[in-house]
N, C-alpha and C positions, 0 to 999 in steps of 0.2 A: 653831648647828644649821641645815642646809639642809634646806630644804622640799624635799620629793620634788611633781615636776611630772610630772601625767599629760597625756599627750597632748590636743588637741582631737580632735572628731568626724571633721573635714575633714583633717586630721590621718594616722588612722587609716585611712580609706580610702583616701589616697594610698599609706601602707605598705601595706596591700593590693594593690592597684596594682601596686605593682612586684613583691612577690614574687608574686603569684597570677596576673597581667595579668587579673585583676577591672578592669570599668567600675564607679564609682558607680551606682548605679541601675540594674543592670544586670539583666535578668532569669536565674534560675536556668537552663543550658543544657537542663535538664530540660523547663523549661517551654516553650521555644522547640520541641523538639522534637516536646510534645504540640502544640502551636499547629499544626505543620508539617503534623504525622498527620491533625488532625481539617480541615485546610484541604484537603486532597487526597483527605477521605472525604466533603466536602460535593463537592467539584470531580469525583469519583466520581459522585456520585449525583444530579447535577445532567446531567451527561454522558450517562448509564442513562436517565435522563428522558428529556432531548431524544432520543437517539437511538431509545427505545422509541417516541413520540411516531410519529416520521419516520417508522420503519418501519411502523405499525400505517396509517399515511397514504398510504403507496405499496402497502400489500396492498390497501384500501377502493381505490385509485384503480388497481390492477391489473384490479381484479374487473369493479368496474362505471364507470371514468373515461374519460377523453377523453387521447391522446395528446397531448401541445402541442410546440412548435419550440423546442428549444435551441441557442442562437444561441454559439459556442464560437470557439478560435482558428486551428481547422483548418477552420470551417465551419459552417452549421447541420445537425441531424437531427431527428429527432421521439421521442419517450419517455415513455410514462406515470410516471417518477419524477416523484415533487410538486416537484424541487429540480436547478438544474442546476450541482450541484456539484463538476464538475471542468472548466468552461467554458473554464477562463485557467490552466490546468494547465502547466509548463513545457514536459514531456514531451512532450502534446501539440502543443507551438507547433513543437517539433523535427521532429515524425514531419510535421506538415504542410505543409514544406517539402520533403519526398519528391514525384517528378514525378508528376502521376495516373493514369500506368499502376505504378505500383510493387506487390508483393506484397509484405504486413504480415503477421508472426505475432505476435498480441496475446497473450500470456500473462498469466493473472489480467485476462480481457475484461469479466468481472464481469456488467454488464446493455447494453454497449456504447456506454460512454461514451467510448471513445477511438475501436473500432473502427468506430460507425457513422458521424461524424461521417468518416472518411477512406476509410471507403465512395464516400458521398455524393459524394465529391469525384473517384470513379470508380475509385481502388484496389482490388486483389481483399486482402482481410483473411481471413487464418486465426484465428477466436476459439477462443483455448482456456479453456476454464471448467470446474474440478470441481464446483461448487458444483451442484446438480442446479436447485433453487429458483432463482436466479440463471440457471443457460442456458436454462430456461424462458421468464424474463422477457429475457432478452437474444432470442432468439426472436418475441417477441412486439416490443418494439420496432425489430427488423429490418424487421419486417411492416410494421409502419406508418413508418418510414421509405422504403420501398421499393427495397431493397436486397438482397433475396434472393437472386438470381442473383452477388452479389459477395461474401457474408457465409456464410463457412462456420463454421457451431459445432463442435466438438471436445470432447466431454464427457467429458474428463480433466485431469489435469494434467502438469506437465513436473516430471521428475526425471532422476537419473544413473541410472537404469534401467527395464527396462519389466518389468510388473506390478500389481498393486493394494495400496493404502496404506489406512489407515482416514483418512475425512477428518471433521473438528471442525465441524460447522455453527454458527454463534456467532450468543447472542441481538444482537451488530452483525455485520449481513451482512458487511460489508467487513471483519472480522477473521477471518472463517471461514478454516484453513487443514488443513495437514494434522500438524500441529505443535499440539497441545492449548493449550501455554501462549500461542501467538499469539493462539488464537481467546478467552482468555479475559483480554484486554488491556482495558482500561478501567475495569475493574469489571464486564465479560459473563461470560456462561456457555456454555456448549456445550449444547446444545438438540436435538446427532441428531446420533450417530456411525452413518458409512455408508463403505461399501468402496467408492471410485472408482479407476479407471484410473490409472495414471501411466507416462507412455512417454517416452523420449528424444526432444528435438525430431529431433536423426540420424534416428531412425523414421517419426516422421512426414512429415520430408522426402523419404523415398523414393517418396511417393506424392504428391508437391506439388511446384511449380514452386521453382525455388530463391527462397528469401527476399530483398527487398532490405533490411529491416530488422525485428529484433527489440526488442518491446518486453517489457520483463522487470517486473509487482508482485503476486508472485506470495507474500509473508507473511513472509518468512523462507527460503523456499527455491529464489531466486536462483542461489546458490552449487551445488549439486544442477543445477537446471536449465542452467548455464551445462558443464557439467562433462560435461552429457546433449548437448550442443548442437558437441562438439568437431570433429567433423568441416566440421560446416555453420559453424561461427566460419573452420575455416581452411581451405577450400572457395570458399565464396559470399562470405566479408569482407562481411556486413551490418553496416550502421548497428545499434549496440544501444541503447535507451534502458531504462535499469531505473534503480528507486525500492529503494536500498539499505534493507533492517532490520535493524541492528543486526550484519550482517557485511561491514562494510565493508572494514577493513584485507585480508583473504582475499580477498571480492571484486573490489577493487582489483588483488590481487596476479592473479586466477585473468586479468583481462582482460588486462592489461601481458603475462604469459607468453601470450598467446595473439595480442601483436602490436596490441592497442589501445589509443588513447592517450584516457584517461579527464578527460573535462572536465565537471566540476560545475556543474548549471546548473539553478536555482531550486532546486526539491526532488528532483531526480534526477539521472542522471548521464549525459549521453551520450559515446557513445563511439565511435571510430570508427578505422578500420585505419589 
C-alpha cells in the first residue's frame, strides 16, 4: 500500500507562486491599496495644515507687518509674504537673463514674485492677475519694492477669447484658477466664485509695447492663453517661459506649430523661436 504524501507548508506557497504569482508573506493587494489611500489623506491633510497655516500668516503680516528683501535669482525685491518661495525658481533664472530694458508679460503674477524681482532690475513687466485678493497684494508689494512706474497690474486673465469667465478663489491661493477642479487640488476648496476678465494677450497687446518675453502659470490654462497669444507668438517671436499642468503633449504640440523649439528646464519649459 503507498502512503499518500501531502505537501509541506513551503511547499505550498511555492505552488502558489507560480500559479497565482503570490509572494509568501505577501500582503492582500487590498490592503496595500487601503495603506495607499489613508497615506495620501494624512499627506492631504497635513498639506491643508501648512498651507492654511501660511496663508493665515501672510493675511496677519499683510495687514499690520513689515515688508522684508527677498534675495532670488533674477535679483532682490521687497514683499510682505512670510516666505520667499520661488527665489531659485528655474523660470525665473531664464526670464533673468533677458537684457534690463526688455518688456515682460507675466501671466498668473500672482503677488509678484517673478514680476517684481525683474522690475527691480529695470524691466517694464505687464502683471496679469485674475485673482482680485492677490493683485491687491501684488499691488501692495509693488509699493514697497519701488517699482510702480515699471509694474503694470492687469486684472484679468489670458484666454482664447475676450470676455468674462467665473474664476475659483481656492482656500490655496496659488491654485485659484478659472477651472474649478484646478482650484480644488490638494485637498482645497473654493472659497468665492467671482466673474473676472479674460482677454487675448493679441488684445491686450494692442495697447502695449511689443513683448520680448512671455511668461505663462497660469493653472491649466496655458493651452487657452497660448491659442489667445497667436498673433503676438508669430509677430514679436518672444522668449516664452510656461510651467505646464497636466497639458503637456498639446501644449508642446500648440508651440512647435507656432515655430518653437521647447527646452525643459527644471520645472518649466522655455521656449524659444
Amino acid at each position: 500500500m503507498v502512503s499518500e504524501r501531502r505537501p509541506s507548508a513551503s511547499a505550498a506557497a511555492s505552488s502558489r507562486t507560480r500559479q497565482f504569482g503570490e509572494t509568501p508573506n505577501s500582503l492582500p493587494p487590498v490592503s496595500v491599496s487601503v495603506s495607499v489611500s489613508l497615506t495620501r489623506r494624512s499627506t492631504d491633510r497635513a498639506r491643508r495644515t501648512g498651507l492654511g497655516l501660511y496663508h493665515r500668516a501672510a493675511s496677519l503680516n499683510y495687514a499690520y507687518g513689515v515688508a522684508t528683501t527677498k534675495r532670488t535669482v533674477a535679483g532682490p525685491y521687497r514683499s510682505y509674504e512670510p516666505w520667499n518661495s520661488h527665489g531659485d525658481d528655474s523660470g525665473l533664472a531664464a526670464l533673468g537673463t533677458l537684457p534690463d530694458d526688455a518688456v515682460v508679460v507675466d501671466a498668473g503674477a500672482h503677488v509678484g514674485e517673478y514680476a517684481l524681482p525683474l522690475a527691480a532690475a529695470g524691466r517694464t513687466v505687464h502683471a496679469v492677475e485674475p485673482d482680485p485678493v492677490a493683485a491687491e497684494r501684488l499691488r501692495a508689494n509693488r509699493s514697497a519694492t519701488g517699482v510702480e512706474s515699471r509694474v503694470t497690474v492687469h486684472d484679468c486673465g489670458l484666454g482664447d477669447r475676450d470676455g468674462t469667465a467665473t474664476f475659483y478663489r481656492s482656500s490655496a491661493p496659488k491654485g485659484s484658477a478659472f477651472d474649478e477642479t484646478a482650484a480644488t487640488r490638494w485637498g482645497a476648496r473654493v472659497v468665492e466664485r467671482v466673474d473676472r476678465r479674460v482677454a487675448r494677450l493679441d488684445t491686450l497687446v494692442d495697447d502695449l509695447p511689443p513683448p520680448d518675453a512671455l511668461k505663462l502659470d497660469v493653472e491649466g490654462a496655458e493651452l487657452a492663453a497660448l491659442r489667445g497669444a497667436e498673433r503676438t507668438l508669430r509677430e514679436h517671436r518672444p522668449l516664452v517661459v510656461v510651467e505646464p499642468h497636466g497639458t503637456d503633449r498639446e501644449l508642446r504640440a500648440e508651440l512647435v506649430a507656432f515655430g518653437y523649439a521647447v527646452d525643459p528646464y527644471g520645472d518649466c519649459w522655455v521656449c524659444r523661436p
